[in-house]
C-alpha positions in Angstrom: -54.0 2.6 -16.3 -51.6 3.0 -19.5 -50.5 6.2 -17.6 -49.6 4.5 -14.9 -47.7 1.6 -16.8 -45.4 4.2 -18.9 -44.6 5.7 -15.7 -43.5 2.5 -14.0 -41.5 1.9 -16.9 -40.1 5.4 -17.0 -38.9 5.0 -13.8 -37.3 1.7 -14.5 -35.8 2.7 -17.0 -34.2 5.6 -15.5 -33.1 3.0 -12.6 -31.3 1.1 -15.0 -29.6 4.1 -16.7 -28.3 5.2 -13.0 -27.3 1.9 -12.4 -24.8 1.7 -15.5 -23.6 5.0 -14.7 -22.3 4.5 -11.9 -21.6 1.0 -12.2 -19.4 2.8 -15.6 -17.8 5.8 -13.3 -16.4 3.1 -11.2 -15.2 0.8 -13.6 -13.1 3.8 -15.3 -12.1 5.0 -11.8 -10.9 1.3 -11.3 -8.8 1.4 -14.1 -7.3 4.8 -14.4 -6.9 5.5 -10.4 -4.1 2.1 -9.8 -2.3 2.9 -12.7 -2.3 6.4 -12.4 -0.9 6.3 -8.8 1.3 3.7 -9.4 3.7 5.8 -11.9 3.0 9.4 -9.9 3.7 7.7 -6.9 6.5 5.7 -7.9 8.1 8.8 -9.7 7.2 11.4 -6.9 6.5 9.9 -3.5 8.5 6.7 -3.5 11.6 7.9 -5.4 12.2 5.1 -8.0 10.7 2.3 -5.6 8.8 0.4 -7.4 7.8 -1.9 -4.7 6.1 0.7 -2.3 4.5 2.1 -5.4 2.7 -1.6 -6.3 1.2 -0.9 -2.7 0.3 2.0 -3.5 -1.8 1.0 -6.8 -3.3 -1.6 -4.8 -4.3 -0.2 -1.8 -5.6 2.8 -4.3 -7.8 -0.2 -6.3 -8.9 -1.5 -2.8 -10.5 1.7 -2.4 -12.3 2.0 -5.2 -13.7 -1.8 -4.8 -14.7 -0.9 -1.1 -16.6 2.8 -2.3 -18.7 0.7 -4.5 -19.4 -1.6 -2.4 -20.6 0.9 0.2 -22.5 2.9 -2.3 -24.2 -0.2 -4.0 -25.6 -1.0 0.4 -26.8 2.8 1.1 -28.7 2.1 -2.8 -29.9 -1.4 -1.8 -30.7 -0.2 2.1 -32.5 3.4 0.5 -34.8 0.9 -1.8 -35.5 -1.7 0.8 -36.9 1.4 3.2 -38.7 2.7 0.3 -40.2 -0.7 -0.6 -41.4 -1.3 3.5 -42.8 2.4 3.4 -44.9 1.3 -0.2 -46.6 -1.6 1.7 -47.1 0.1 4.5 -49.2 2.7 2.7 -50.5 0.0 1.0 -52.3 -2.2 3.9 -53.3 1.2 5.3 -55.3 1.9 2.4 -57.2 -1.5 2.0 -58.2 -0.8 6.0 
């Protein structure tokens, strides 16, 4: 039973360390990726224009906000399938 227990909190604990990861990897990409493509693209693209750069940067952050957003669904849609298939093996074995 205790084996089962520091499994279960292995597990959860590796969960939670994924979890910050990535939530950290796109919090830096969020604020190195605007900035970053603001100046290149201001400098090398837009040719001094600082306007069509700040479009840049913000279409560049509206990115990023919409990648984690898609990968935060496929995590939540992965663990809701895994959570049906748990139960499902569950009420098969109590037949």
């Amino acid at each position: 039973m205790s084996d089962q227990v520091t499994a279960a909190k292995a597990s959860e604990q590796a969960a939670s360390r994924a979890a910050l990861m990535k939530l950290l990897f796109f919090a830096a990409t969020l604020a190195i990726l605007p900035i970053s493509s603001y100046f290149l693209t201001e400098k090398y693209v837009w040719s001094g224009n600082s306007n069509y750069a700040a479009i840049t940067a913000i279409c560049a952050a509206n990115v990023v906000l919409i990648a984690y957003i898609v990968v935060s669904l496929m995590e939540d849609k992965q663990l809701f399938k895994e959570a049906e298939e748990k139960k499902l093996t569950e009420t098969k074995k109590e037949r």
